[in-house]
C-alpha positions in Angstrom: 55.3 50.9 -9.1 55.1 51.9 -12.7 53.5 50.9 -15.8 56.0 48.8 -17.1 57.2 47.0 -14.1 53.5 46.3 -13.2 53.4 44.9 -16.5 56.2 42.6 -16.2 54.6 41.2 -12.8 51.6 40.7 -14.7 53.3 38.6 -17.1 55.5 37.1 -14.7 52.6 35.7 -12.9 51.0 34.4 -16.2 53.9 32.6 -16.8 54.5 31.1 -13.5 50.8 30.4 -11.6 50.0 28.4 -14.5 53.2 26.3 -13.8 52.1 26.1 -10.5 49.0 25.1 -10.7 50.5 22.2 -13.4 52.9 20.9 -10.9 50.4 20.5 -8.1 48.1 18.6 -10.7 50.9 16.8 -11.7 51.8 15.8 -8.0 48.1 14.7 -7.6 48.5 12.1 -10.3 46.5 13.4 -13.0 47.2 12.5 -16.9 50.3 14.2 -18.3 48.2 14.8 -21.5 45.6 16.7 -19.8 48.0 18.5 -17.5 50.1 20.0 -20.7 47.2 21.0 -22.5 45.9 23.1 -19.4 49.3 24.6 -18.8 49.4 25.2 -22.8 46.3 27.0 -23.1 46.0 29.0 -19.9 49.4 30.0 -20.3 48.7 31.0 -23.8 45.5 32.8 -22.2 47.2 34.4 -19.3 50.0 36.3 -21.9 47.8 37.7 -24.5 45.4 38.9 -21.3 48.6 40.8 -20.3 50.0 42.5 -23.6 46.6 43.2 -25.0 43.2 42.1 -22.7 40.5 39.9 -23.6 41.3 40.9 -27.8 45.2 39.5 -27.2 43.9 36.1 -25.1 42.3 35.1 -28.3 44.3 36.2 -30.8 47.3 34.6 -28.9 45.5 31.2 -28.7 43.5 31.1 -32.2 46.9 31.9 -34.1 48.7 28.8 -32.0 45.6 26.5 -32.6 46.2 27.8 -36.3 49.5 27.3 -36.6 49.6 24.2 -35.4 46.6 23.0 -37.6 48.7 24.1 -40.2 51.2 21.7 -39.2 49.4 18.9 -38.9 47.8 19.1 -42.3 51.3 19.5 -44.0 52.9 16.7 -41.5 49.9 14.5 -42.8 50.3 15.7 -46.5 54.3 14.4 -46.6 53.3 11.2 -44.4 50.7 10.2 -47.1 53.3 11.4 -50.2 56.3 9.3 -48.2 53.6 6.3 -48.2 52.5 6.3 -51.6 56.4 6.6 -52.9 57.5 3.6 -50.1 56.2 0.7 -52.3 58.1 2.0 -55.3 61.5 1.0 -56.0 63.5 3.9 -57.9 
């Protein structure tokens, strides 16, 4: 097998096992919230370990957790703008 197609198994396999491991959580009844954060981050682990080792894992998973910081801050920002402009009538 060569280098790239071992590859692409690799990342095959991160892509999927987490999804399987989801879906048999899932079937055992565990919370939905728990179950997408698992499959989130060890998905998210399981990619960057394939395109660059340990160095891509975290990179991979501190620029999401960034990101969606990021968001969160700005979603907060217009939420509190869109508040303090709903009590005023143009």
């Amino acid at each position: 097998m060569s280098k790239d197609v071992s590859q692409f198994a690799r990342f095959l396999a991160a892509i999927f096992i987490p999804a399987l491991i989801s879906g048999i959580m899932l079937d055992a009844g565990a919370n939905g919230g728990v179950i997408a954060a698992f499959w989130l981050v060890t998905t998210l682990l399981a990619v960057g370990y394939v395109v660059d080792g340990l160095k891509g894992a975290k990179a991979l998973l501190t620029g999401t957790l960034h990101s969606w910081a990021i968001l969160v801050i700005a979603g907060l920002l217009i939420g509190l703008l869109a508040m303090a402009k709903f009590g005023h009538s143009p």
